[in-house]
C-alpha positions, 0 to 999 in steps of 0.5 A: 061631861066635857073632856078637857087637857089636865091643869097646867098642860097644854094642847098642841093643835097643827098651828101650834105644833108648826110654832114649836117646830120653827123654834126647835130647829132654830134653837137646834141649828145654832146649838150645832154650830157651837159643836154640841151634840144631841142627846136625849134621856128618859122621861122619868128617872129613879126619884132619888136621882132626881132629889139629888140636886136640890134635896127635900125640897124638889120633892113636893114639884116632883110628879111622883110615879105609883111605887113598884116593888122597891122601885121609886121613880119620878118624872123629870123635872129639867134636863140638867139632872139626867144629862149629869147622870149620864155623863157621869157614867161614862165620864172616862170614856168620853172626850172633854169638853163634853158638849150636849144639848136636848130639846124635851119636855119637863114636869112640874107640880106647882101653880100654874100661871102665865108662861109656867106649866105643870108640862112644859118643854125646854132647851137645855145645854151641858158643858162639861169638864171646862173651868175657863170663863171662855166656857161660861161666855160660848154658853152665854153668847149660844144663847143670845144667838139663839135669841137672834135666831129667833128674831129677838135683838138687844131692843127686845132682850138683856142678859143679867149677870151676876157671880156666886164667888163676888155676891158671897164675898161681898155678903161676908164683907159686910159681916153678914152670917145668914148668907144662903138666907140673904140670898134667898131674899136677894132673889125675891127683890125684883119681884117684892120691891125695895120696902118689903126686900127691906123688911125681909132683910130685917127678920134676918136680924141684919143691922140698918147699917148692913142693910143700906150698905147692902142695898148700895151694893146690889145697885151696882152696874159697873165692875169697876165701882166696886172696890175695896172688895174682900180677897174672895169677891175680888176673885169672884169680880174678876171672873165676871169681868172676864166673861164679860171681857170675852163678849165684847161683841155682844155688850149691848146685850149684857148687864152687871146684876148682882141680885141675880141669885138664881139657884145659887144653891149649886151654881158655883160662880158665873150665874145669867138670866135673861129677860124681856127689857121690860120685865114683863115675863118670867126669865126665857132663860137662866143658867151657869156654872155648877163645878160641885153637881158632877162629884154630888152624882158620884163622879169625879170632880168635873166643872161644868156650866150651861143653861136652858130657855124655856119654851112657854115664855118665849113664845109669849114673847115672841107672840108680842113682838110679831116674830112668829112665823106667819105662815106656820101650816100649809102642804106644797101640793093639793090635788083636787079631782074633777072626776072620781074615775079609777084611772083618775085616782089612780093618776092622782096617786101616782103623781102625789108618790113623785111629788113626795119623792121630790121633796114636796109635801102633797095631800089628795082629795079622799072624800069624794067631794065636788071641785069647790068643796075640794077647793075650799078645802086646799084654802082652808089647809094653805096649800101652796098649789093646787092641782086639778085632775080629771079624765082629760087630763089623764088622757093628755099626761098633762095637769094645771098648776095653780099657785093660790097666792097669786093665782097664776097658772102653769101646766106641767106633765103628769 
């Protein structure tokens, strides 16, 4: 019988794993240089903390664990839950705002497909205890900068915006009762067209009129055509407007999109995603600001904002766009032996231990093998160097360096 990794997981081989490790460090230095800090949380947490932010319905993705005692535990399934939960219980002690981040994987039992696992990992960052749009536009403008970071321009990427306050007022406006309904359906209309959005819209029992004025509404790209608003979609375009004003800089990157309805369960105002221009891929990252999740765990009424980039559908993009590292594995040093002498493998290792004092990775030959098995080994392995010892060598307290890709030669002093 052949083993294989389970459904909806991946295998991450040393190429693999060197690709994860470049996006990580460049996703965790631009998280750093916006002053979050970061934390990490255990792998499963107690189920009914997990069912806490959306309810039954998470429960049927949840990777439950075997029941022990009265004890019910599930794997997480983000990182917005546990980060919630522990902020709040220290949320007196800790100076605001709070700003976390971490860098972990997640579980979820759905379907997989293309840039979706059942075991995935993530970026996620936390805000919390700031209500100002300037906190909603620091997370936004993090996250295009992480983009950046990686490669990625406004060519490649748009970040899509859209407000909870402004869609429900607009949704009320028209007279429309089933709100959460009609915004589950707005949701969908990017991936079911404009025929099928329509006939969903029609089982909701939404007149024709209702529908086109609908339809009208979710076209809009600019704030300043939508008027006439009702007082609360007045404040809910206002707020947009001002993150919007507060990234300026970044507006090429930035778009008005009011069927972005991610979540709206639970965000609260500001809500982003952002894709590939062409909308080739899932979402690469989504977020916003949920005020309401932080008293739902029991602490005290506390805003919060953030989001997360999901690691899968990145890579995928950044695979197309040729932005990956070329070069992703590879020592600094491999020492290939002419002789197997004690004294020689004694040499060998004494200068790999100086080399790796020195900041330098080193591999050794540890098989016994011939100087051209060695040498097509270090090729195989992309070391950088190679240097070839052998009892002459060890005598003269001198070696020869090899740099493999130009071939040029240098001596040094063992």
């Amino acid at each position: 019988m052949a083993f294989q990794n389970p459904k909806g997981t991946r295998d991450y081989y040393p190429e693999d794993r060197a690709v994860w490790n470049w996006m990580a460090d460049a996703f965790r230095k631009t998280a750093v240089s916006f002053g979050f800090q970061e934390v990490e949380s255990p792998a499963f947490e107690n189920l009914s903390v997990l069912c806490e932010k959306e309810g039954e319905e998470i429960k049927r993705q949840i990777f439950t664990l075997e029941k022990r005692g009265d004890e019910s535990f599930g794997l997480r399934f983000d990182l917005t839950v546990p980060f919630t939960r522990m902020f709040v219980q220290k949320q007196r002690e800790l100076p605001k705002p709070v700003k976390w981040f971490g860098i972990s994987r997640m579980w979820r039992y759905e379907q997989p497909q293309k840039g979706r696992l059942r075991e995935f990992y993530q970026f996620s960052c936390e805000v919390f205890g700031s209500p100002t749009p300037e906190a909603d536009a620091q997370v936004i403008r993090m996250a295009i900068e992480m983009m950046e970071g990686v490669g990625l321009s406004s060519k490649d990427i748009a970040v899509r915006i859209n407000n909870r306050i402004l869609l429900q007022g607009i949704l009320e406006g028209l007279g429309i009762k089933e709100i959460e309904e009609t915004i589950i359906v707005i949701d969908k209309k990017s991936k079911i067209g404009d025929a099928a959005f329509e006939e969903e819209l029609k089982k909701l029992k939404l007149a024709k009129n209702q529908i086109s004025s609908l339809q009208c509404m979710l076209a809009v790209t600019d704030l300043s055509r939508l008027q006439g608003l009702s007082k609360e979609a007045q404040v809910g375009k206002e707020q947009l407007q001002a993150v919007f004003d507060l990234l300026d800089d970044k507006k090429e990157y930035l778009q008005v999109d009011l069927t972005t309805a991610r979540g709206l369960a639970y965000y609260t105002s500001t809500v982003f995603e952002i894709f590939d221009r062409g909308r080739k891929y899932r979402a690469l990252c989504g977020g916003g600001r949920y005020n309401n999740m932080i008293k739902q765990f029991g602490g005290e009424d506390c805003p919060a904002t953030g989001f997360a980039i999901g690691f899968a559908t990145m890579e995928l993009l950044l695979d197309e766009k040729m932005k990956l590292p070329t070069t992703a594995t590879g020592v600094d040093y491999y020492i290939a032996l002419i002789s197997q002498a004690p004294a020689v493998k004694k040499a060998a290792q004494q200068l790999a231990a100086k080399l790796r004092s020195q900041g330098s990775s080193v591999d050794a030959d540890v098989m016994g093998r011939s100087l051209g098995k060695q040498m097509e080994y270090a090729n195989k392995l992309k070391a950088k160097n190679v240097i070839v010892m052998g009892e002459n060598e060890v005598k003269a307290k001198k070696a020869k360096v090899k740099e493999m890709e130009s071939g040029k030669e240098s001596t040094i002093n063992l």
